[in-house]
C-alpha positions as CSV (number, residue, x, y, z in Angstrom):
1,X,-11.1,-49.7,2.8
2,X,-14.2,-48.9,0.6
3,X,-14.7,-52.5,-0.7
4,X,-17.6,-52.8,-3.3
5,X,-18.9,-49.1,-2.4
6,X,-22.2,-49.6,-1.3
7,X,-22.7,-46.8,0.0
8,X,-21.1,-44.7,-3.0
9,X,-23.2,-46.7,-5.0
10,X,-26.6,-45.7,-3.8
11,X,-25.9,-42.2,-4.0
12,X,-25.0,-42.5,-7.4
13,X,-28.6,-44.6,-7.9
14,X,-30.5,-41.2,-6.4
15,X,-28.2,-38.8,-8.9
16,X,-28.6,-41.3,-11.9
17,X,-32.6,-41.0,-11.6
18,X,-32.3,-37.0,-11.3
19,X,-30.2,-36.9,-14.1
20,X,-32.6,-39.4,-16.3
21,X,-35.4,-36.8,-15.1
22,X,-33.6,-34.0,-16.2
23,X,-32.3,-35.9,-19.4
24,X,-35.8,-36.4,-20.4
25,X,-37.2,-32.8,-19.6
26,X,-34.4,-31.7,-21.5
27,X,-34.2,-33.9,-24.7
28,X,-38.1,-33.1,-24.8
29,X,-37.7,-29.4,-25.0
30,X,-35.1,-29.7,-27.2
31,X,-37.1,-31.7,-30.0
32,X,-40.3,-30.8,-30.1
33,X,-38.5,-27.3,-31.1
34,X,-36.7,-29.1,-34.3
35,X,-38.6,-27.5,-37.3
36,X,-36.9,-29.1,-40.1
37,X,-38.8,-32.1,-42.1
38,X,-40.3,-35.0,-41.2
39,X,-43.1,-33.7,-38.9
40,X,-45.7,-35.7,-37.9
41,X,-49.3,-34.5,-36.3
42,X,-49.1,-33.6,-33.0
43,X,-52.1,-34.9,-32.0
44,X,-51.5,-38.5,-33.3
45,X,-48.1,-38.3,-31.5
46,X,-49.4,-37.1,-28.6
47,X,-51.8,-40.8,-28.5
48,X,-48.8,-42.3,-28.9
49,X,-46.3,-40.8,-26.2
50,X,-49.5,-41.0,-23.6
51,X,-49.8,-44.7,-24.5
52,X,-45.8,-45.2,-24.3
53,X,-45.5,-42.8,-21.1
54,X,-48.5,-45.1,-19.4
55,X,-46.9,-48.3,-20.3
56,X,-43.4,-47.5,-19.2
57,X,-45.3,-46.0,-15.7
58,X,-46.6,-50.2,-15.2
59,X,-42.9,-50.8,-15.7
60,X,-42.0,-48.6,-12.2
61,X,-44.9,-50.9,-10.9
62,X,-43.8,-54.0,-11.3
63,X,-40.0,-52.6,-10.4
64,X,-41.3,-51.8,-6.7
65,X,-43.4,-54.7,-6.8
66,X,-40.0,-56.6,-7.2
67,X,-38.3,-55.0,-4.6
68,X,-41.3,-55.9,-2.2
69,X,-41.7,-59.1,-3.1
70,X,-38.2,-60.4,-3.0
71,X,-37.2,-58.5,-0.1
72,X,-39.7,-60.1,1.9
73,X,-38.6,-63.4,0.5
74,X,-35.5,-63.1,1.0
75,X,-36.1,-61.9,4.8
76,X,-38.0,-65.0,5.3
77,X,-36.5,-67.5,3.8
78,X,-32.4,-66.8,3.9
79,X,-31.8,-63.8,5.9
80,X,-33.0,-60.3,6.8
81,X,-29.6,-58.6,6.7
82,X,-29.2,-60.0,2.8
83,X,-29.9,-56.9,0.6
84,X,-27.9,-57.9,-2.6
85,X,-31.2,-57.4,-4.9
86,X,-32.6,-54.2,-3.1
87,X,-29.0,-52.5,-4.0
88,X,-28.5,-53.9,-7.5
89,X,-27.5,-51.5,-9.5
90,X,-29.4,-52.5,-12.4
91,X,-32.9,-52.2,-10.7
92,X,-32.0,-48.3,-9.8
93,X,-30.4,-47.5,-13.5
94,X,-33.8,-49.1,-14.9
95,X,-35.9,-47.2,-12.5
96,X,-33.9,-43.9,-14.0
97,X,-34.7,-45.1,-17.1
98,X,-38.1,-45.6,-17.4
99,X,-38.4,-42.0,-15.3
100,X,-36.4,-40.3,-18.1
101,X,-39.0,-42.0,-20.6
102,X,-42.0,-41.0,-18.8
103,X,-41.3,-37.2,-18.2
104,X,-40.1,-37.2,-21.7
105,X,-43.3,-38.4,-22.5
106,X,-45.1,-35.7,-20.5
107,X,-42.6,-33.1,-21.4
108,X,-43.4,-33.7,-24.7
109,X,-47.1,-33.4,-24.8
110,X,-47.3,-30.6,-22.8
111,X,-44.4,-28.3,-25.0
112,X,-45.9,-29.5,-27.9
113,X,-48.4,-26.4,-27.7
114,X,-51.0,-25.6,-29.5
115,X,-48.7,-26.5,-32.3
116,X,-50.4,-28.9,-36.1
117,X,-47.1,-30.9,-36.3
118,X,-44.2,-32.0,-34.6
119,X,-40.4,-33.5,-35.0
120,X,-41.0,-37.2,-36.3
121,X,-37.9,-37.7,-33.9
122,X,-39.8,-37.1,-30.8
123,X,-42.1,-40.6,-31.1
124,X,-39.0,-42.3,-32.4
125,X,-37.1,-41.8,-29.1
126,X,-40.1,-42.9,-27.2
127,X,-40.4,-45.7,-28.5
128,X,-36.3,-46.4,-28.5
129,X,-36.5,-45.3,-24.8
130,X,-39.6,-47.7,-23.8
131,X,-37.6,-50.6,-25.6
132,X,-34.8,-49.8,-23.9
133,X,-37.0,-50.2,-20.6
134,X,-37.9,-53.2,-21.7
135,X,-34.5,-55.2,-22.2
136,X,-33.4,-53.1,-18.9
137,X,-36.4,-55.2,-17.4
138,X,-36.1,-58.5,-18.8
139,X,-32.5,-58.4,-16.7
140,X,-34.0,-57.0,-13.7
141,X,-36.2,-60.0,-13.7
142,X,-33.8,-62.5,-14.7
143,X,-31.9,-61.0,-11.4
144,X,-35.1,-61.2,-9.2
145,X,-35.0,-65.2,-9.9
146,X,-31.8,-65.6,-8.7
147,X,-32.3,-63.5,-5.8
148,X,-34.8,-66.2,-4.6
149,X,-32.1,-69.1,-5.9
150,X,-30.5,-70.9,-3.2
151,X,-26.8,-71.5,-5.2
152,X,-26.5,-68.5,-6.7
153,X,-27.5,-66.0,-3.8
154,X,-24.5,-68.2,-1.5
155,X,-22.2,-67.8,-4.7
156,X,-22.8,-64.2,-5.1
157,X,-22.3,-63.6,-1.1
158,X,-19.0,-65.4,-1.6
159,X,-18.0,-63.3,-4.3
160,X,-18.5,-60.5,-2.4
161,X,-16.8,-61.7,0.6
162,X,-13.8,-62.4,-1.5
163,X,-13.7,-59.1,-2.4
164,X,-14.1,-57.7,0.6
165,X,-11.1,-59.7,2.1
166,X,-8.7,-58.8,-0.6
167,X,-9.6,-55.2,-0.1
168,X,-9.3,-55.6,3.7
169,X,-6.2,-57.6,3.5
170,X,-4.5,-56.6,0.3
171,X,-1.3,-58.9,-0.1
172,X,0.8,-55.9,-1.0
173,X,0.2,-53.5,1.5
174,X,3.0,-51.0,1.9
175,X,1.6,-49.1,4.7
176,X,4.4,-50.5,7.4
177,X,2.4,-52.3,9.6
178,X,4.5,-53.3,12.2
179,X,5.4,-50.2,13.1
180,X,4.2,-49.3,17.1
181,X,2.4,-45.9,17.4
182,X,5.2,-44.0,19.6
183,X,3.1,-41.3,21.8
184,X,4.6,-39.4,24.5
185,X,1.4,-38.6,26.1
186,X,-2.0,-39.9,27.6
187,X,-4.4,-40.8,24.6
188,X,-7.7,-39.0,24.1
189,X,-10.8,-41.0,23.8
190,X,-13.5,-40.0,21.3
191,X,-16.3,-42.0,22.9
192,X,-19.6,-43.2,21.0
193,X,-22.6,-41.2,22.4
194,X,-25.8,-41.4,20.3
195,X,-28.4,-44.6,19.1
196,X,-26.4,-47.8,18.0
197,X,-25.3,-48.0,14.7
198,X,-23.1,-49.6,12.7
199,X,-19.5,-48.7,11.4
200,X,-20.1,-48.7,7.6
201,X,-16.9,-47.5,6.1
202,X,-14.0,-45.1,7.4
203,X,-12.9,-42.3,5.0
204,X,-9.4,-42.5,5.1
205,X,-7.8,-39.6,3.5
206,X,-10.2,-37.3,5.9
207,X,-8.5,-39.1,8.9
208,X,-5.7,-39.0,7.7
209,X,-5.7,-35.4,6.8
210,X,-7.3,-34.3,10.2
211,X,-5.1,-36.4,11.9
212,X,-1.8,-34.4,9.9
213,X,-3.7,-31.1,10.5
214,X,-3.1,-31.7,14.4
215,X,0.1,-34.0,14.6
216,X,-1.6,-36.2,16.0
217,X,-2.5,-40.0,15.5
218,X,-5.6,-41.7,15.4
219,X,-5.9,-45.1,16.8
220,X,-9.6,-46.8,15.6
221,X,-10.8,-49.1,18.1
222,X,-13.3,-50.8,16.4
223,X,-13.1,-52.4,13.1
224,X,-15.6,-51.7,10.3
225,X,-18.7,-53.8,10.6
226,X,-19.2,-53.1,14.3
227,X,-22.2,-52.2,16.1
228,X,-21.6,-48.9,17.8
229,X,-23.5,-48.5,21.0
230,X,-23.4,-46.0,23.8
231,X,-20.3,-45.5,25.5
232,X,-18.1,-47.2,23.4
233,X,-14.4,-46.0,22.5
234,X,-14.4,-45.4,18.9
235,X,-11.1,-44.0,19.0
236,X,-8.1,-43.3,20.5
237,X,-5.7,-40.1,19.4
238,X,-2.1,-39.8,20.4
239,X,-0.7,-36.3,20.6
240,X,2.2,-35.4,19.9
241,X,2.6,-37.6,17.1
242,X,5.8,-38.2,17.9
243,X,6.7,-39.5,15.0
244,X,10.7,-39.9,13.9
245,X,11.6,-38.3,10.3
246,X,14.5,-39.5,8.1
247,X,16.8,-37.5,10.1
248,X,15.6,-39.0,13.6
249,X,14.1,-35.7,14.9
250,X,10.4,-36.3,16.1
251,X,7.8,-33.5,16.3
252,X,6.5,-32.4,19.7
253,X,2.9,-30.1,19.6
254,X,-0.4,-32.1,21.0
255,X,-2.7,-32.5,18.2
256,X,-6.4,-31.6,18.9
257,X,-8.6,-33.4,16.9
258,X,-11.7,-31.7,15.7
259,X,-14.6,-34.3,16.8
260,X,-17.1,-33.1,14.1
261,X,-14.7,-33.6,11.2
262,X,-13.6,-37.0,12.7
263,X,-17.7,-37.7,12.9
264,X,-18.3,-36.8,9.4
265,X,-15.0,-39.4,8.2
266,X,-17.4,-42.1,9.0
267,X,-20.2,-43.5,7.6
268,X,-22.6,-45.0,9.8
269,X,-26.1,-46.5,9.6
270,X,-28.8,-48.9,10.6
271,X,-27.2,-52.1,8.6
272,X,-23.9,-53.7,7.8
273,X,-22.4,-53.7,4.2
274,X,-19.5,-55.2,2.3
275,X,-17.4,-52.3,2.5
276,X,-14.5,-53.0,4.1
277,X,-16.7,-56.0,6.4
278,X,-14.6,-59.0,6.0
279,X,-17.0,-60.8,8.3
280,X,-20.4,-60.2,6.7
281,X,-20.4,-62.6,3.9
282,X,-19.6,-65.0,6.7
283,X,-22.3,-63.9,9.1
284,X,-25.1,-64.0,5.9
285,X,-24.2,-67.2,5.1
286,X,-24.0,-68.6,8.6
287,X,-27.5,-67.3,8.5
288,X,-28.6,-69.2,5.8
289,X,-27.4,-72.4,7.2
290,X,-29.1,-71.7,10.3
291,X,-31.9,-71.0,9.2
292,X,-31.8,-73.9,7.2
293,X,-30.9,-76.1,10.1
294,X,-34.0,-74.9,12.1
295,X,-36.7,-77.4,13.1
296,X,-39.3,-75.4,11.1
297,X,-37.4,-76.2,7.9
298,X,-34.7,-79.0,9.0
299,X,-33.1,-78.9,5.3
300,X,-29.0,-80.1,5.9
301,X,-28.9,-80.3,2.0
302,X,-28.7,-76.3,2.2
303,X,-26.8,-75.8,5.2
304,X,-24.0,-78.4,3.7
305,X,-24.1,-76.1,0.8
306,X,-23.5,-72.9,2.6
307,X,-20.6,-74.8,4.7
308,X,-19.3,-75.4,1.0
309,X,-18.5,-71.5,0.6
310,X,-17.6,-70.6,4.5
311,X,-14.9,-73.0,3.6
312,X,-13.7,-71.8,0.4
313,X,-14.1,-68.2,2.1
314,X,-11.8,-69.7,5.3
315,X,-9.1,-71.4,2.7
316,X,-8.8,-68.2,0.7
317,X,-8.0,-66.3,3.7
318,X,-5.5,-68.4,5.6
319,X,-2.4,-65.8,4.7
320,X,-4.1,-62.7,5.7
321,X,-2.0,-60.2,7.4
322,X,-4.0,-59.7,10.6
323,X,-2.1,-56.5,12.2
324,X,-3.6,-53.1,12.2
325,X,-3.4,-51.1,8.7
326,X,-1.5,-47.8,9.5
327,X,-1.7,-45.3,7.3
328,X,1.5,-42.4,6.4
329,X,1.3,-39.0,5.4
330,X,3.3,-37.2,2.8
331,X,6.1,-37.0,5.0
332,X,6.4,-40.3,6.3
333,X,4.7,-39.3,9.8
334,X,1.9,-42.3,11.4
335,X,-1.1,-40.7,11.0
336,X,-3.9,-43.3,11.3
337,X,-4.5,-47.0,12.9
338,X,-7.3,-49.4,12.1
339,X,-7.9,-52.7,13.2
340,X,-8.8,-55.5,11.3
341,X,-10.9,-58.5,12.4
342,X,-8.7,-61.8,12.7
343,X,-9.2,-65.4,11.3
344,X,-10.3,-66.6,14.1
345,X,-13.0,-64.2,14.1
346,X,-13.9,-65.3,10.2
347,X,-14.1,-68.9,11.7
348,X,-15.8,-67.6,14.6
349,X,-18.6,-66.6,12.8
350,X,-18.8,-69.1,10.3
351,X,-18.6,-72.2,12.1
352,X,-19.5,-72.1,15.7
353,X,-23.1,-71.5,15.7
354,X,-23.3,-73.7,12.4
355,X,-22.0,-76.5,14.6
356,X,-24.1,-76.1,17.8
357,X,-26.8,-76.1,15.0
358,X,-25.8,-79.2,13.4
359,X,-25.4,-81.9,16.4
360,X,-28.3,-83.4,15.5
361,X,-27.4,-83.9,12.0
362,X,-25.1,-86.9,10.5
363,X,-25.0,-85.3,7.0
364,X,-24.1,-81.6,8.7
365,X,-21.8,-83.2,11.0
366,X,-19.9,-85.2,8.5
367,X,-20.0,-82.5,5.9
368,X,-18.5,-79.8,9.0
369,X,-15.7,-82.3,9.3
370,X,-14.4,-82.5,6.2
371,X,-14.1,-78.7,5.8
372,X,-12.6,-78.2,9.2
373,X,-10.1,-81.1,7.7
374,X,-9.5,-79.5,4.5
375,X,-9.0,-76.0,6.1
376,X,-6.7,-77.8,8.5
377,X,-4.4,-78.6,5.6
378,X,-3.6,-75.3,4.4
379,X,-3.5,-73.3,7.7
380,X,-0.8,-71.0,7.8
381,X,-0.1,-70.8,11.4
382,X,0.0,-72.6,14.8
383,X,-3.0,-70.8,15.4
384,X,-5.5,-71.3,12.7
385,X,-4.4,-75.0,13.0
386,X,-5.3,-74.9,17.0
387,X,-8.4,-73.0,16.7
388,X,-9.6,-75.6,14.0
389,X,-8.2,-78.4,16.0
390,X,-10.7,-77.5,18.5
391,X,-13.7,-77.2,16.2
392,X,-12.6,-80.9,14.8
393,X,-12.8,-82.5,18.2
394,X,-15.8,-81.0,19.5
395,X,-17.5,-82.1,15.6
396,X,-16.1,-85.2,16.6
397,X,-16.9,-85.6,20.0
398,X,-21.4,-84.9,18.7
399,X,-20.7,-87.3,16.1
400,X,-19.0,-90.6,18.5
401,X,-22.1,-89.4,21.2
402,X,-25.0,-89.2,19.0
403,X,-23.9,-91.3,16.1
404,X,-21.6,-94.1,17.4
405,X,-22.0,-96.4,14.4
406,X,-21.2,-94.2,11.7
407,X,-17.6,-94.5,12.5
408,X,-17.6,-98.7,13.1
C-alpha cells in the first residue's frame, strides 16, 4: 500500500542531514588528530576551510532559494497540490551534504587549537566535499528546470501514477479478495473526530496485527487519498472474527480494538501523496489542463497534452481488480478490508471537469474524443465501455451544438 513512500522518504531526508552533520563533526575530530606526515600550517588551512565552509553556505542559499522559487511557480502556473520538486530526494541529500561540509569546515577550525600544523588531509576533504556539492548542485538545478517544464512535469506525474496503480492494483494479488467478511455481530464504528485531514497511507501489518490481537476484523471505509472530516466513519470492526479455519471451526470472542493503536496505523496530514493514491496523478493533471483551459491563460495546446497521459493513465488501468484488498493473518483468519477507488472514479476525475472545461474549444473537444475512442477500444468491461459511452456522446453532443461544421 506504501507506493513511492513519500512519507518514508522525508523522514529519511531529516535523518540523512543529521547524520551528514554528525559525519562532518566526526570526520573533523578525527583528522585534525592524525599526526603522521604531510602537515600543513594551520593557519593557511584554516583561510582555506573558512573560504570553502562560506562558499558551500551560498550553496544552502540558492537550494532554498530553489525550493521558493519553483514552488511558487509551480503553484501558479500548474497546480498547488504538485510537490514533485519540494520532495526530490536529491535537493534534501545535497542540502545534507553541503551541511556535513560546512560543520566540517567549522569543526575543523575550531579543534585545530592552538596547534602550528595540521593533517594535509583535512583541506583535501574540503575541497573533495565542496566539489561534491557542486556536481550534487548542478543536478538539483538541471531538476529545478524541468520542474517548471510543461512535458516533463505531466510525464513524471504519469510515472508516478503508474506506479501507484500497480502498487494499488497489483496483478497478482493473493490476498483472496472475494471473500465476504462473515461477522456474527453488530460492527463498531471508529468515527473521525478531529480537523480534516487526509488519509496518507495505512500501515498494514499494524492493522493487521491489532486486528489478530482482538479477533476481530477491520473493515476501512475510506480509501487512501480521502479527505477525513468530522464525523466520518473511518472504519468499521467486526467482532468475533468469525472466521472458518481449515477444519471449518470458526472462532467466537468479540475483538476490542484499541482506538489509539488503530490512530497511530495511519498516516495523515494536510496534503495528498502518491502512496497508495491511485487518483492523484489524475487529479494533478486534471489540474493542469484546467488551469490551462482557463480564460486567463486559454492554452488547449497544454490541456490536449495533459489529456494525452489521463489517457494512457485510463488504458493502462482498464484490468484493474476493483474489489476490496483483504488482508490474512498467519493462520488464514480475515483480518483487514480496504477499499480501493474504482475506474470510474479514475475517469471521473480525469475527464469530467476537463470536458465541462473544454466546450468551448474545437481542438480540446476533438482531442477528448479521440481518447474517449481509443479508451473505448480496450475497455474491459460493460461498464468502462458505458461510462465512456456517456462521456463520447455528451463530447459529441458540445461539438454538433457549438461546432456544427466541423463534422460536414
Amino acid at each position: 500500500m506504501t507506493g513511492l513512500d513519500t512519507l518514508g522518504r522525508r523522514a529519511r531526508a531529516g535523518l540523512t542531514q543529521t547524520i551528514g552533520v554528525l559525519f562532518g563533526a566526526g570526520a573533523a575530530i578525527g583528522l585534525t588528530h592524525i599526526g603522521a606526515a604531510p602537515q600543513i600550517s594551520t593557519s593557511s588551512v584554516a583561510t582555506v576551510l573558512i573560504g570553502l565552509g562560506g562558499a558551500v553556505f551560498g550553496t544552502l542559499a540558492v537550494i532554498f532559494s530553489l525550493l521558493f522559487l519553483v514552488v511558487q511557480w509551480v503553484a501558479t502556473t500548474f497546480t498547488p497540490r504538485l510537490t514533485l520538486f519540494r520532495d526530490a530526494p536529491i535537493v534534501w541529500r545535497t542540502a545534507a551534504v553541503a551541511m556535513s561540509v560546512i560543520v566540517f569546515c567549522i569543526t575543523a577550525i575550531l579543534a585545530s587549537g592552538s596547534r602550528d600544523t595540521i593533517s594535509a588531509s583535512v583541506p583535501l576533504v574540503a575541497v573533495v566535499g565542496t566539489l561534491a556539492v557542486l556536481v550534487l548542485l548542478r543536478v538539483v538545478l538541471a531538476n529545478a528546470l524541468a520542474a517548471t517544464q510543461i512535458s516533463p512535469v505531466l510525464t513524471t506525474i504519469c510515472e508516478h501514477g503508474q506506479q501507484s496503480i500497480v502498487a494499488t492494483y497489483p496483478t497478482s494479488d493473493d490476498l483472496d479478495p472475494q471473500q465476504p467478511v462473515d461477522s456474527t455481530a453488530e460492527p463498531h464504528s471508529i468515527p473521525w473526530s478531529r480537523n480534516p485531514l487526509v488519509l496518507q497511507r495505512l500501515h498494514v501489518e499494524r492493522l493487521v496485527h491489532l486486528a489478530e490481537s482482538a479477533d476481530a476484523v477491520i473493515v476501512m471505509e475510506q480509501t487512501v487519498g480521502s479527505t477525513l472530516r468530522a464525523g466520518a466513519t473511518l472504519a468499521h470492526v467486526y467482532g468475533p472474527a468469525a472466521q472458518r479455519n481449515g477444519n471449518g471451526d470458526s472462532d467466537s470472542d468479540t475483538g476490542e480494538i484499541d482506538t489509539g493503536a488503530f490512530f497511530a496505523a495511519l498516516d495523515t496530514g494536510p496534503e495528498r501523496t502518491f502512496d497508495g493514491d491511485s487518483l492523484l496523478a489524475f487529479r494533478l493533471i486534471a489540474d493542469i489542463a484546467l488551469r490551462a483551459m482557463s480564460p486567463a491563460i486559454n492554452d488547449p495546446a497544454t490541456a490536449a497534452q495533459a489529456v494525452d497521459q489521463i489517457e494512457f493513465l485510463l488504458v493502462s488501468a482498464t484490468s484493474i481488480d476493483e474489489s476490496a484488498r483483504r488482508w490474512r493473518d498467519a493462520g488464514g483468519h480475515l483480518r483487514l478490508v480496504v477499499p480501493r477507488p474504482s475506474w470510474t472514479d479514475m475517469l471521473v476525475v480525469g475527464f469530467d471537469d476537463v470536458i465541462a472545461a473544454s466546450l468551448e474549444s474545437p481542438l480540446m473537444l476533438a482531442r477528448l474524443d479521440a481518447a474517449l475512442t481509443r479508451v473505448s477500444t480496450v475497455a474491459a468491461t460493460v461498464e468502462q465501455r458505458t461510462q465512456l459511452a456517456r462521456r463520447r456522446t455528451w463530447v459529441a453532443q458540445a461539438r454538433a451544438d457549438r461546432f456544427p461544421t466541423l463534422d460536414q
